[in-house]
Each structure stands twice: as C-alpha cells, then as structure tokens.
C-alpha positions, -999 to +999 in steps of 0.1 A: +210+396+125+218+412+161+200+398+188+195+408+223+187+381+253+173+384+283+168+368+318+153+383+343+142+369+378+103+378+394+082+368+424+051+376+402+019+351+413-003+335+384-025+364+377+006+386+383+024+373+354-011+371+331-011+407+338+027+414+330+020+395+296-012+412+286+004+443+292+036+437+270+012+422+241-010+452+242+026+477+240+041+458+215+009+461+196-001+493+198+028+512+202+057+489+181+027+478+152+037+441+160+019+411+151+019+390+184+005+356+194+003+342+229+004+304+241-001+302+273+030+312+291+050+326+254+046+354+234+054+353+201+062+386+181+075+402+150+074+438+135+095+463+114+131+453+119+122+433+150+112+398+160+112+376+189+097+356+217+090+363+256+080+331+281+074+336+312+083+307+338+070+308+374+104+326+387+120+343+355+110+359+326+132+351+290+132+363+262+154+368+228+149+397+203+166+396+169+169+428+152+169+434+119+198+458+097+180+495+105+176+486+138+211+472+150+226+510+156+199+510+184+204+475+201+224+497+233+191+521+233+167+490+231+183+470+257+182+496+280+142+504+274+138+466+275+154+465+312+134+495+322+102+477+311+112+443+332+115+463+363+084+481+364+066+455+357+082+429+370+097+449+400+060+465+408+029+442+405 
C-alpha cells in the first residue's frame, strides 16, 4: 500500500475547524462514495482504493491516506488536490 501524509498548520477557531470537518465529511461522501465516521476532532474514512483518517488539533490538521493498487499511479495527482483542499479551507474560514 502507498500512502500519503500530511501536516498542515491553521489558525482556525472551534466552530472554524467543526466547519472545516463537516465540510470534508460531506466531500468525501458525496463526491468520493466514502463511508466516514467522526469522533470528535477525527475523521475516519474508507472508499474504493482509498482509506484513511484526518484529526484536527487546535493548530494543525493531520492526516494519512493509504491508497490502494489502482489508485497508486495517481498518489502525485491526489496529493496535490489534497493540498489545494487544505488551503481553501484552512487558508479561508
């Protein structure tokens, strides 16, 4: 398995970062078909070829995604969507 950490620093408030998660449980969802479950500040989530957690800490975000055989070509292209998605939401409350 290929996997792709992150760690990404924020100056996101409570309801900031409730926000931030809500939003990336709803995409990963409904756009990637994942199953996801949330515990307070973690989410949880696995789909086709993908699977991985997200926790959010009062300054930084981390998070490890381990991808599956279909879906190692693309780790370069998924990395760089996953940064784009950490700085608008993180960047831009």
């Amino acid at each position: 398995m290929s996997a792709i950490r992150l760690s990404y620093p924020h100056e996101l408030d409570v309801a900031s970062r409730q926000r931030a998660l809500g939003q990336l449980s709803d995409h990963l969802t409904e756009v990637l078909g994942a199953d996801v479950s949330v515990t307070e500040w973690t989410l949880q989530f696995s789909g086709k070829g993908f699977a991985g957690t997200v926790s959010m800490a009062p300054r930084h975000v981390e998070g490890e995604i381990t991808l599956g055989l279909m879906m190692r070509p693309l780790k370069g292209v998924i990395e760089r969507e996953i940064e784009a998605g950490l700085r608008k939401y993180l960047e831009d409350p």
